[in-house]
N, C-alpha and C positions, 0 to 999 in steps of 0.2 A: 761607289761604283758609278763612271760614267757612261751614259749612253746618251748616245744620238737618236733621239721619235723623230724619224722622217718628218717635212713636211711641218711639225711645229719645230722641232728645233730646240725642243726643252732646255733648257739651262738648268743646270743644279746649284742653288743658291745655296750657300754657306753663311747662315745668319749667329755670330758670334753676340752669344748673352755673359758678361763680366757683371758679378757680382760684386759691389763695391763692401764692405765692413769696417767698423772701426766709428767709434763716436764721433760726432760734429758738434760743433756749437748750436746755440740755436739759431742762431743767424745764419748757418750755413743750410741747417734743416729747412730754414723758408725757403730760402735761395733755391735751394733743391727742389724745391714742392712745386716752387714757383716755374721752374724751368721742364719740369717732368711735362706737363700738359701740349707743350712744345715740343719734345724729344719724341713722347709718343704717337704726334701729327704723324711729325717728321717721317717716323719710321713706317709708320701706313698707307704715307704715300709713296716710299721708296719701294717697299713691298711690293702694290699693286704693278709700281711700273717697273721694273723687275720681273715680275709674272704678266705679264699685258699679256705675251704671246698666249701665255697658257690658258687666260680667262676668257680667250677671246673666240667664238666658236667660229670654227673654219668650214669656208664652205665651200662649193665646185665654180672655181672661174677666180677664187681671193689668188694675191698676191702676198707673200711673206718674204720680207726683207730683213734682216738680221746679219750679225758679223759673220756668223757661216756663210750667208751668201743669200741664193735669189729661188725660193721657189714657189712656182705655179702650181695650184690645184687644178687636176683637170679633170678625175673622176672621184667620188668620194661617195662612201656606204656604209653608214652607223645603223648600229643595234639590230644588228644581222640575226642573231641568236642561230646559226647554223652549227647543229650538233653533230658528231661523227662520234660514234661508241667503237672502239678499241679493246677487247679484254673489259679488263677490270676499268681500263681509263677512257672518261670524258672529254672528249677534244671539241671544244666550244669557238665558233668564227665569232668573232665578236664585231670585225668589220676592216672595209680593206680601201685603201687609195691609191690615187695614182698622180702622179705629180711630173712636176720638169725640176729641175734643179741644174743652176748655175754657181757654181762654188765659187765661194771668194780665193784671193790668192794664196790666199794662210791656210787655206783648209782644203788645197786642190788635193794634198796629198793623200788625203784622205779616200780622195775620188778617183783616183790610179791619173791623176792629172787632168782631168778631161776637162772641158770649157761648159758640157752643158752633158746630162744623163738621165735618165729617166729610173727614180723610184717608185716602188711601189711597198707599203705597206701591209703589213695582217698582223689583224689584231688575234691574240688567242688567248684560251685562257681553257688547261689541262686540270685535271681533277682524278686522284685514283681514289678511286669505289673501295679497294677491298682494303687489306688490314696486315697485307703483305709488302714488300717493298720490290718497287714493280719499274724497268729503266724505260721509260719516253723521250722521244728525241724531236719536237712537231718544230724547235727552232733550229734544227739542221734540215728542213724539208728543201726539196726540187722544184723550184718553179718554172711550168712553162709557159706559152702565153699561145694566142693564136697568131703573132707574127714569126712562129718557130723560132722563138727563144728556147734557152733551159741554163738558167741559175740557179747557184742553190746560196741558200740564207749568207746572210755577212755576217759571220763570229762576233765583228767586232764591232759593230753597231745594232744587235740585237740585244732585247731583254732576254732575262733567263727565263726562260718556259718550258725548257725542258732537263733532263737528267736523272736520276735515282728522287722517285716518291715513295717516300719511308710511311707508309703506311697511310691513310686516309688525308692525302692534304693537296692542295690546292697552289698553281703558279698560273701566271697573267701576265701578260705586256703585249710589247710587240718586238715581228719576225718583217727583217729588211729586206729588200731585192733589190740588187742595182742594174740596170738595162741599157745595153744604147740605142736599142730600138726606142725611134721617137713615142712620146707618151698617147699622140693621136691616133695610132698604129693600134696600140692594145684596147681589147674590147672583153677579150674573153682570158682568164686565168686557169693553170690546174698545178694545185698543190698535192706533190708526192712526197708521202710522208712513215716513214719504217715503223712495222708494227710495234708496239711495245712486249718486252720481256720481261721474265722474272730475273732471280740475284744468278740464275745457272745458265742464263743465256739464252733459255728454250724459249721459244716464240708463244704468244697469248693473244698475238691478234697479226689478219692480215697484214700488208700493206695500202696504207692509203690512197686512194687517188681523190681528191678530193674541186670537183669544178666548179668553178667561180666566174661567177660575170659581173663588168661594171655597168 
């Protein structure tokens, strides 16, 4: 499944392991022995740099350049732990950003073509309590800002964190927002977000409003 994490820009690496069988010489066994210590340098350094963006902790003012394109941190807030109880479900902020983003020419499509757009991310991560199967929806939420935006999440660059929780379990990622109001502009966020229901539709918690500042 692909997704786009704003901001890093995660790549999904696909690391193909071929199992070789079939007897060798012995000579071909040294060969092999001799070459493996090499092979699996090899592979640890392509690994790391491969993952560089991922390992690399991001902070407010960094620049990230990659084949997507070009973007600027310009607010950024880990380990928020901000809780919001719903019914039976746990709606946990885990943390939220705010970026500039210049897409590259491959991927303007992506961005309804634009030259330059301001993201923002939220981190979540839902939990149902009870033991029933219970529908949550915190990655189709509303966002507005203090410069009278109101967008709601990108289908297609969000994790899944929300849908039918079959009884006691647990979804995380992150929920996207694409703005063209400039990223200096926002200061203050509010995520509106549908209460969750059971399997007959009936309601089990209000609706969220839930505010946020950078």
């Amino acid at each position: 499944m692909k997704r786009f994490i704003l901001l890093m820009f995660i790549a999904i690496i696909s690391i193909a392991l071929v199992a070789c069988e079939g007897e060798n010489s012995k000579d071909d066994e040294k060969a092999a022995k001799a070459d493996e210590p090499t092979s699996s340098e090899e592979k640890k350094d392509n690994e790391k740099e491969t993952n560089k963006d991922e390992e690399k902790s991001v902070s407010e003012g960094d620049v990230i350049e990659n084949e997507m394109g070009k973007t600027t941190i310009l607010n950024k807030k880990e380990d928020m732990n901000e809780l919001v109880e719903n019914g039976p479900m746990k709606l946990t902020i885990t943390g939220i950003q705010n970026a500039t983003l210049e897409p590259a020419a491959d991927y303007k499509g992506m961005f309804d073509n634009k030259d330059k757009l301001t993201v923002i991310t939220v981190g979540m991560k839902a939990e149902n309590t009870s033991k029933e199967t219970v529908s949550f929806y915190p990655d189709q939420a509303t966002l507005t800002t203090n410069a009278g935006d109101q967008v709601d999440a990108d289908p297609l660059l969000n994790d899944e964190v929300g849908g039918d929780f079959f009884g006691p379990t647990k979804k995380e990622g992150k929920v996207i927002f694409k703005l063209d109001t400039p990223a200096e502009e926002i200061k203050d966020i509010k995520l509106v977000i549908s209460g969750a229901s059971n399997e007959n539709l009936d309601s089990l918690g209000e609706d969220i409003q839930l505010p946020l500042s950078f």
